[in-house]
C-alpha positions, 0 to 999 in steps of 0.5 A: 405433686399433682401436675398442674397442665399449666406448668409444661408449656410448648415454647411457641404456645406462650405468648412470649411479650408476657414472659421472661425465659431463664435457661438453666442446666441441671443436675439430678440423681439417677432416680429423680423424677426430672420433670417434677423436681423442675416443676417444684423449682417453676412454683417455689419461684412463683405462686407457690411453695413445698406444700398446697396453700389455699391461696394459691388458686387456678386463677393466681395458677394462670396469671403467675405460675412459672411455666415450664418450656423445656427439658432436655437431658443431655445427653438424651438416653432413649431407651434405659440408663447405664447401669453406673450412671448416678447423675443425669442432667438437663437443660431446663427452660421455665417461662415467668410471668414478667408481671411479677417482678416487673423491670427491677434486677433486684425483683428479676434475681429473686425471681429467677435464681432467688431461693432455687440458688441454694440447691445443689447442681444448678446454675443459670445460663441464659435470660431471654426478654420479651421486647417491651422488657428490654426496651425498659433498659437503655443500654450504655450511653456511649458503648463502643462508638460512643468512647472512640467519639470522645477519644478521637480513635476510630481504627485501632484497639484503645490501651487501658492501664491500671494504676499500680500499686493497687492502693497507697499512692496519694493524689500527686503520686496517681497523677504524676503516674498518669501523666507519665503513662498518658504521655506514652500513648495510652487512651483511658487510665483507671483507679484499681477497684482498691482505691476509691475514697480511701482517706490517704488519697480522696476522690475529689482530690485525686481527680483535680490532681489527676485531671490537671496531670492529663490536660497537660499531657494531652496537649504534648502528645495531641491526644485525649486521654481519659481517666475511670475514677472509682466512685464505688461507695455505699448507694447514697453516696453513688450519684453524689460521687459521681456528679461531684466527680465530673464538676472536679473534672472526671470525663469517665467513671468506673465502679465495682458493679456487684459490690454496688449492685446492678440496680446502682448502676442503672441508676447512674447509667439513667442520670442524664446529669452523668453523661460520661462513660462508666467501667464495670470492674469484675471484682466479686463477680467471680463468687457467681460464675467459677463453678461449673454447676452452680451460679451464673454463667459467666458472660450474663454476669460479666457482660449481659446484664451490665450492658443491660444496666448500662455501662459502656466497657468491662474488665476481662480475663484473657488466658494468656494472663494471671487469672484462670479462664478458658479459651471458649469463655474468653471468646464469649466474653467479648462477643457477647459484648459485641454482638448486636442487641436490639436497641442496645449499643455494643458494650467495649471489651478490656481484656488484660490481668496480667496482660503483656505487649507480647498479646497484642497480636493475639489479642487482635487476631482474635477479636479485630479493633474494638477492644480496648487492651488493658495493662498495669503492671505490662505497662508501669513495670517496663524496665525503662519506665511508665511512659516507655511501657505505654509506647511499647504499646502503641508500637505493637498495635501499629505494627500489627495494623500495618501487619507486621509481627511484633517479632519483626517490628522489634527489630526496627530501631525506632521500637525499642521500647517494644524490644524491651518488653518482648524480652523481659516478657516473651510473645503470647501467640504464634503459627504453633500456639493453638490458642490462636485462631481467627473466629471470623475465619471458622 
């Protein structure tokens, strides 16, 4: 393949507002020509194809060709390859014309990672924008303030639970249980991604049911509570669910953001008649990121391209649950969330799948207050029942605020519901558990 000067850039040679940067690690075989095989990915993704066509033109070249901006083989062999050595791999960088697809996720994935997703030994890590770009993307409405405004919570984690079982309760059945766990102290309750508008249990009907439930346990315990009711749907219907939904009485939302896709999303996070916080629900997204060579990384498809879309919180695994991640990815997870990002609000975090009260104290030591600590059955499978799951909750936050372990604020009487749960549960964390670490501290 004859190469083009155009396709190998200097990173600082390229006007960057005129590019979208996509980071990719690949894998090769001991006797491919690195540079080209990543240049063939650079032109199947731009101007051209496996074969010279007449079209494509120097001019149609320089306007559109996807450049290449670096490659780094990792780990650098300088001199000669070891002699058993059969893969070697790269982080390669190719620069895209953003002209070409424009401000759409659905054009920005095709171009990206569209037909190069197929090959083996490749997966995206990173996207970088140019200013204009991601100025086009409002980000969350609320994200994190935003939420703790509408609750009245400033200082402290907020508790999520998930509404369990997963499917088959009714609309009287799902608010009794949110009365009963809102009582108990928790801040936001949520659909299970299972459960939309199944015919047993129907949106609208449940959010009256459950909207009535919560106003009434908000007036005995003085707090808000808000509910995520799942609107996830065929696109057509979306907004419909949604603004249906909040005339019923919904203050917050939550879909199943790549079954609807990220293009959906934007579109409800942009409707300036949907002025509620939305949830992002993690289900598929694992067919994206679980491998370690292929796909997308993690934190673009949990985090960065939701928060893009606009949602305002997302659900994340934690190691001490039911789901497999590791510790350095859980650490991502929700600092990239937090992280300062140009115009665009911080994204709250919910870790939890399979959460206990036994967590909270790591999960505090680890990332501080703004993160909202999520539980289902950590909260309705308490041996004393739903609303005393909750305040098991609320005690172990409050003990570590006024920084007393939770083993130690187990033995005070008044936080016996606390004592129940770290018995029949255990305590996740402690001075030998090398899992936990303060970040800000390292």
């Amino acid at each position: 393949m004859y190469m083009d000067p155009l396709f190998i850039q200097i990173p600082d040679g390229i006007d960057k507002e005129k590019y979208v940067i996509a980071t990719y690690l690949i894998g090769v075989t001991r006797e491919t020509e690195a540079l080209k095989y990543v240049a063939a990915l650079a032109v199947e993704q731009t101007t051209g194809t496996w074969t010279s066509v007449p079209g494509e033109t120097h001019e149609v070249r320089e306007r559109h060709l996807g450049r290449i901006v670096g490659m780094y083989e990792v780990p650098p062999y300088p001199l000669e390859y070891p002699a058993d050595l059969k893969e070697r791999y790269y982080i390669a960088r190719i620069a895209y014309p953003a002209e070409n697809f424009g401000t759409k996720f659905s054009m920005l994935f095709t171009t990206i990672f569209g037909n190069i997703s197929t090959i083996d030994k490749i997966k995206l890590m990173d996207v970088e924008f140019p200013d204009w770009y991601l100025k086009e993307f409002k980000g969350p409405k609320f994200g994190v303030e935003g939420i703790r405004e509408i609750l009245g919570v400033y200082d402290r984690p907020l508790i999520n639970n998930m509404i369990k079982p997963c499917i088959g309760l009714n609309p009287q059945q799902t608010a009794e249980l949110a009365y009963q766990v809102a009582v108990g102290g928790v801040d936001i309750i949520k659909d299970d991604e299972l459960t939309a508008d199944p015919p047993n249990c129907p949106l609208i009907e449940r959010v009256k049911a459950v909207s009535a439930a919560l106003e009434r346990a908000d007036e005995e315990k003085g707090e808000k509570t808000i509910y995520a009711f799942n609107i996830t749907d065929r696109t057509e219907k979306l907004r419909e669910n949604a603004l249906r939904a909040i005339e019923a009485g919904a203050k917050c939302l939550m879909v199943n953001t790549w079954t609807i896709g990220l293009d959906a999303c934007r579109m409800l996070t942009s409707d300036p008649d949907i002025n509620v916080p939305i949830l992002s629900h993690p289900d598929l997204q694992g067919a994206f990121y679980v491998s370690p060579y292929n796909g997308i990384k993690a934190s673009l498809v949990k985090v960065k391209f939701p928060r893009m879309a606009g949602l305002d919180m997302f659900i994340m695994p934690a190691p001490y649950g039911k789901f497999p991640v590791t510790w350095d990815n859980y650490i991502e997870l929700a600092y990239t969330a937090l992280a300062p990002w140009k115009h665009i609000k911080r994204m709250m975090p919910m870790p939890g799948g399979g959460s206990v009260p036994g967590v909270i104290e790591a999960m505090m030591k680890t990332f501080g207050n703004d993160i909202i600590i999520s539980a289902g059955g950590g909260i309705i499978g308490h041996p004393m029942g739903p609303t005393a799951g909750a305040k098991a909750y609320r005690q172990g936050i409050d003990a570590v605020m006024k920084g007393i372990s939770l083993r130690d604020a187990a033995k005070e009487p008044e936080n016996k519901e606390l004592k129940i749960a770290l018995e029949k549960w255990g305590i996740i964390g402690g001075e030998n558990d090398k899992k936990l670490y303060d970040l800000k501290s390292t």
